[in-house]
N, C-alpha and C positions, 0 to 999 in steps of 0.2 A: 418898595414903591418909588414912584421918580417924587423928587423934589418938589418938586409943586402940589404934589398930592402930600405931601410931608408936611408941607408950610399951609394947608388947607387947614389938616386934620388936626397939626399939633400945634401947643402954645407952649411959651418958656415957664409956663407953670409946668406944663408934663416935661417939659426937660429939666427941671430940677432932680425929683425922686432918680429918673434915669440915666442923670449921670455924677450921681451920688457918689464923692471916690473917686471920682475922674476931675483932674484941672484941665478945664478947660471952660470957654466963653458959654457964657448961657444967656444967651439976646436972642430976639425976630433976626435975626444978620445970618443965626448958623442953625436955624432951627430944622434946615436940612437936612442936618449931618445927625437927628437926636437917633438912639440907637432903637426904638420901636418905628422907622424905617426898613428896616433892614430885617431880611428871613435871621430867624435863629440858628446863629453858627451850629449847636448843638442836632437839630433836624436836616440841616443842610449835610454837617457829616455822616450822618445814622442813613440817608439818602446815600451815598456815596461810599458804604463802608464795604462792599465787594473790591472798591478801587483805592482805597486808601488803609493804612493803617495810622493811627493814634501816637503819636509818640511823645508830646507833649502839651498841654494846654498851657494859654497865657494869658491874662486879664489885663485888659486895656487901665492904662494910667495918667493920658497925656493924650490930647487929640490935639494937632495943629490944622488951623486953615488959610489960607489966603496968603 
């Protein structure tokens, strides 16, 4: 979704849980970046899997902005 729809729907209450594990700023400042914005990497490759192969997955640990 773009950002503004991002910063509509979600509060820094829904970016706690989702970014549980992750250092990173949790304020209105970056509520853009929360990761229920974003399609699930998961559906996006299962989409894509004629064109791609799997070789490793990685979980995010660290987001920087600004």
């Amino acid at each position: 979704m773009s950002r503004a729809a991002a910063e509509k729907q979600f509060t820094v209450a829904d970016m706690v849980p989702q970014t549980q594990g992750v250092i990173c700023r949790k304020d209105k400042d970056v509520i853009d970046e929360i990761p229920g914005a974003y399609k699930d990497i998961d559906q996006v490759m299962a989409n894509q899997a004629d064109l791609t192969e799997i070789l490793h997955t990685r979980k995010q640990v660290v987001c920087v902005k600004g």
